[in-house]
N, C-alpha and C positions, 0 to 999 in steps of 0.2 A: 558524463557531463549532460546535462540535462538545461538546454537554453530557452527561454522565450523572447521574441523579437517583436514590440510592436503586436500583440495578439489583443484583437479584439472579438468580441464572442455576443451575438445576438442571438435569440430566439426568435421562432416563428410567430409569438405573439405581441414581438417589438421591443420585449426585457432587453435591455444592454446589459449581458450577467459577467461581462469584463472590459474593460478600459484600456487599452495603451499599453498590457500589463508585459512587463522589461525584467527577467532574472534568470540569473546562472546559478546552477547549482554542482558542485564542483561533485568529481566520482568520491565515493567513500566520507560523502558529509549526510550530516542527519538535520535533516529540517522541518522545522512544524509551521503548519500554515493557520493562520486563526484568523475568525472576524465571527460577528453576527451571523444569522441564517438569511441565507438568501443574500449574503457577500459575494457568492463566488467562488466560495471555495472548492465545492465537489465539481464544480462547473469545469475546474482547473483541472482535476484529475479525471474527468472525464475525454479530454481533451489527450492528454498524456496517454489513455487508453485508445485511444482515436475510435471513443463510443459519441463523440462528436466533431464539428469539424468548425474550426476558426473560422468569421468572416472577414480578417483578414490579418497579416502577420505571419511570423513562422514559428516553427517548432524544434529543437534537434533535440534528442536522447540520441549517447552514445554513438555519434555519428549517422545515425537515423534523419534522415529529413522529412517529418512525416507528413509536411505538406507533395512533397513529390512522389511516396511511395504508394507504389501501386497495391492496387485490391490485394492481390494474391499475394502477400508479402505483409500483409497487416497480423496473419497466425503467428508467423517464424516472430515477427517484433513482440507481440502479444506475450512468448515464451518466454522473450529477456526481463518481464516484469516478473513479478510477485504483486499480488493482492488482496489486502484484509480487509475485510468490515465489518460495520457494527453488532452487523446481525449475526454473525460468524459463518450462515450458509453451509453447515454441514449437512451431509445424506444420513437423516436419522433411522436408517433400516441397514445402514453399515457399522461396524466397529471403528474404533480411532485407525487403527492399522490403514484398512480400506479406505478412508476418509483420507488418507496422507497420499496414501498408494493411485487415487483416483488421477489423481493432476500427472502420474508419470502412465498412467493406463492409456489417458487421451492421447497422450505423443506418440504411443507405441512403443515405450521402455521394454525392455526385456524382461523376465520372469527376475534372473538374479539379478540386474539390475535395480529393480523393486528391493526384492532382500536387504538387498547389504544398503540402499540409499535410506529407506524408510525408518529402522531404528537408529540410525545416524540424527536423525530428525527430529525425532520424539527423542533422543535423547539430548538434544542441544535444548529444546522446549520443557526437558523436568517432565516428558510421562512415559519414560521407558516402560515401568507397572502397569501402565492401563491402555495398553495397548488392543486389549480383547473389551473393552469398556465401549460401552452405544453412546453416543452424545447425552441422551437423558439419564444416563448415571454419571455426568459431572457435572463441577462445577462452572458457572460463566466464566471465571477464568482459565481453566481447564479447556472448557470448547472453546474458546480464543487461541490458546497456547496451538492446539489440533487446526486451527484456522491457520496459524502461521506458518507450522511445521510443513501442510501442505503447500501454502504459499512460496515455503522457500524450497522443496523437494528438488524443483527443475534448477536450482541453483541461480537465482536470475541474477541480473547485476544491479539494478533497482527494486526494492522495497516500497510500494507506496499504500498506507493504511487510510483509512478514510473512517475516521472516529473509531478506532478501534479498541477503545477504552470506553465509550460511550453507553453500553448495556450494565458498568458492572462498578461495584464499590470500591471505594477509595485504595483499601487493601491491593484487592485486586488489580486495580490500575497502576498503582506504583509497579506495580508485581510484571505487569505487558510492557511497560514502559523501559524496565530495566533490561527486560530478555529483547527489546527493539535495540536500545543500545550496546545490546553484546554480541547481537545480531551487525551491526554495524560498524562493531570495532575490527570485525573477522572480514572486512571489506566488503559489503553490501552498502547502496545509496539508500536512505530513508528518508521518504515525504511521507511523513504524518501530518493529516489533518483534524484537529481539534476544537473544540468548544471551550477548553477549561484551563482558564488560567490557572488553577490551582495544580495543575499538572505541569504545567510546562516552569512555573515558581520552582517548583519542586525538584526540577530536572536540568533550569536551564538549555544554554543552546543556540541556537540560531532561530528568530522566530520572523515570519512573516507575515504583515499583517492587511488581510484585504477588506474594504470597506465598500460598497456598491461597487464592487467591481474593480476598483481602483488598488494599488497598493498603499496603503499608504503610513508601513512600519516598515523597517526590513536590518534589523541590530540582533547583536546578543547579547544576552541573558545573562 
């Protein structure tokens, strides 16, 4: 469950980049967040990462209080996410393997552990074959799919993407889009945040919609 209570969110140059803003998000549901630029939106999943901090309100994931949790406890919560983006952020002097393999190298995973969790990954993702492939021998949806695969290695129990469709064509969008929702029928939460209505027509769903900060959609599709 992933709640918001009352979160409001300023900047140090006086931006109010959230409102009031009040949602549950139930385990095992997929929801896309949409508005203009400079909505609110990454604001939001910034916040969920606690790579910022509310001016006031609360926050829970999964029984997380993250206005109460302390420093040293912010890693272990960090784990129970998954996270994609635009830009896909792979290490382009490693192969897809090592690129999946890195997110269970930082915990300190086991060697076999790697093994057997890694092609489990890339095979949920469609690149069992290109597993010895460098990010610049595929395609942007390819290096997306490699975004995810790594994002999901540590098994988190939240998914949250942050335009992760945004680099790449229509093809290939329906194509991330499908592999989020099958990712989420196997019980992962998913917050995607979007730009494209044509994505989300396409897909349906739960859509929420924020405008200067405010909410002010929150229906399905």
């Amino acid at each position: 469950m992933i709640e918001f209570l009352d979160v409001c969110m300023t900047y140090d140059t006086g931006n109010k980049a959230l409102r009031n803003i009040n949602i549950a998000i139930g385990d095992k549901e997929f929801v896309f967040i949409m508005g203009r630029s400079g909505s609110g939106k990454s604001t939001l999943l910034k916040l969920l990462t606690k790579e910022a901090e509310p001016a006031s309100g609360q926050i829970f994931v999964n029984n997380w209080d993250l206005g109460r949790m302390k420093k040293r406890f912010v890693p272990k919560y960090r784990r129970s996410l998954g996270v994609v983006f635009q830009d896909f952020q792979l290490l382009n002097d490693r192969n897809v393997f090592e690129n999946v393999a890195f997110a269970q190298r930082v915990i300190g995973a086991s060697s076999r552990t790697i093994r057997e969790t890694v092609p489990q990954m890339l095979k949920l993702v469609g690149l069992s074959s290109k597993y010895k492939y460098l990010p610049q021998q595929l395609s942007g949806g390819e290096q997306q799919r490699v975004a995810i695969a790594r994002a999901l290695v540590n098994r988190p129990e939240v998914l949250l993407a942050d335009e992760p469709t945004g680099n790449l064509d229509y093809e290939n969008a329906v194509g991330i889009i499908r592999l989020l929702q099958d990712i989420n029928r196997l019980g992962t939460t998913v917050v995607m945040v979007t730009h494209s209505q044509e994505i989300v027509d396409q897909t349906g769903g739960r859509v929420v919609v924020l405008d200067k900060g405010q909410i002010v959609s929150d229906e399905i599709c």
